[in-house]
C-alpha positions in Angstrom: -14.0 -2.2 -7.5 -14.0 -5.7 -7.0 -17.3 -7.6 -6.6 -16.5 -9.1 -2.7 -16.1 -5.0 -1.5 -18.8 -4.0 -3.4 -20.5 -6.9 -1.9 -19.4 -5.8 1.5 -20.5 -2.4 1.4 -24.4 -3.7 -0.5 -24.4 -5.8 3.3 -23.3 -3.1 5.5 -25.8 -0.8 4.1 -28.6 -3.3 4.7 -27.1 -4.3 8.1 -27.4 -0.4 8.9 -30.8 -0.3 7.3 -31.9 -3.3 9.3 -30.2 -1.7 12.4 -32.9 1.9 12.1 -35.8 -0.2 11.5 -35.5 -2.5 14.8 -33.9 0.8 16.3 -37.1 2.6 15.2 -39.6 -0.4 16.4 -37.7 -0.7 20.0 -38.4 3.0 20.5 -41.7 3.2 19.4 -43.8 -0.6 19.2 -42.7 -2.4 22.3 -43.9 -1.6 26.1 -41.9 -3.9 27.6 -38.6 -2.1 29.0 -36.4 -5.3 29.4 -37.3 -6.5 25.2 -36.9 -2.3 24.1 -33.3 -2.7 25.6 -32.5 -5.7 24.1 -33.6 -4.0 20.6 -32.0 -0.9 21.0 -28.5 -2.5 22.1 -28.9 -4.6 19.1 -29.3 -1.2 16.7 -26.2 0.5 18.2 -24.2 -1.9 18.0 -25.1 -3.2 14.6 -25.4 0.4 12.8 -21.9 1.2 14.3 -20.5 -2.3 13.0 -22.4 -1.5 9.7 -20.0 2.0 9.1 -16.8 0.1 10.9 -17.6 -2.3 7.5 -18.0 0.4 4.9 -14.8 1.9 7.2 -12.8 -1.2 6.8 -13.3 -1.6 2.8 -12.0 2.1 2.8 -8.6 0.6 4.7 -8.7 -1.9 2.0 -9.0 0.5 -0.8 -6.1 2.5 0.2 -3.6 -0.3 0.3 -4.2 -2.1 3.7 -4.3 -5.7 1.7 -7.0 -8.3 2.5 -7.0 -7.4 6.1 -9.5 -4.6 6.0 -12.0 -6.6 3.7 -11.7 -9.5 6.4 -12.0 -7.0 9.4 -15.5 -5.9 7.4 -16.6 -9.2 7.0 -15.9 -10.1 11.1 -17.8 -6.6 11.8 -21.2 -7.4 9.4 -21.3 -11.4 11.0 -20.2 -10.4 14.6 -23.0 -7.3 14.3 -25.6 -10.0 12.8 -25.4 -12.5 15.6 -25.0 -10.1 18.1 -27.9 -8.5 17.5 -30.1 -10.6 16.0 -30.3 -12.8 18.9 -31.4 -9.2 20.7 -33.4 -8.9 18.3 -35.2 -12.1 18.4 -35.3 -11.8 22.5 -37.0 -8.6 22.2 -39.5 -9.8 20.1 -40.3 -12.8 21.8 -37.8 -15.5 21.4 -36.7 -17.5 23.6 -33.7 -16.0 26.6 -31.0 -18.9 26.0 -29.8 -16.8 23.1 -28.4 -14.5 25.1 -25.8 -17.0 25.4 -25.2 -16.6 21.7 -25.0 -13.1 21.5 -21.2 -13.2 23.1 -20.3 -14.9 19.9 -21.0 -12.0 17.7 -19.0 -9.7 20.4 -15.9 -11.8 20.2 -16.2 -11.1 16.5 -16.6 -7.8 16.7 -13.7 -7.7 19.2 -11.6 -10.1 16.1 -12.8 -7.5 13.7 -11.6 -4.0 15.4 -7.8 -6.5 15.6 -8.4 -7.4 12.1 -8.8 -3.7 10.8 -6.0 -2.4 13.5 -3.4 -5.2 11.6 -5.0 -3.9 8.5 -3.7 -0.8 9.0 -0.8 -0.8 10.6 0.7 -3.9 8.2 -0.8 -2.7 5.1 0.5 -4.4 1.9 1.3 -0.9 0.4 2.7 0.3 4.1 0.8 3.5 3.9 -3.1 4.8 4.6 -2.1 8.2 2.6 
């Protein structure tokens, strides 16, 4: 396998190990209901991103050309900014990045297109 996929899949295992732990702290080492929210949002949506990745480089690997690899790469960055700014408003920081947290929907949003292209349009024209 080439190194960017196996790259890809390394991220999105760390993304989903990243998402358990805040997932894990939210439930368990915050009081505040408004900041365990914000962490908890920011685990489902970034373990789910981290398995649409590992999902996309499988639509890669079957013949779905580069559009699956960029579809994982949109999912891992939109998942990231969405919920790190979550993150980083549940543990304190400061509220105007919520207004940031939109940009890593709209790439999650780019990176379910990216993956429906993929697969659809595949370079081999098959998934099977």
């Amino acid at each position: 396998m080439d190194l960017q996929p196996r790259l890809l899949m390394a991220l999105a295992a760390l993304s989903g190990l990243m998402a358990v732990a805040f997932g894990a702290f939210g439930a368990h080492g915050v009081g505040d209901p408004q900041a365990r929210a914000w962490l908890q949002t920011g685990a489902h949506y970034q373990v789910v991103h981290a398995l649409a990745a590992i999902a996309a480089v499988m639509v890669w690997r079957v013949g779905a050309g580069g559009g699956g690899l960029t579809a994982g790469w949109l999912f891992l960055a939109g998942a990231l900014v969405f919920a790190a700014t979550l993150y980083a408003m549940g543990l304190g920081g400061p509220r105007w990045l919520g207004a940031v947290t939109p940009v890593g929907g709209v790439l999650m949003i780019a990176g379910w297109a990216a993956l429906a292209w993929a697969a659809f349009f595949g370079a081999r024209g098959t998934l099977v």
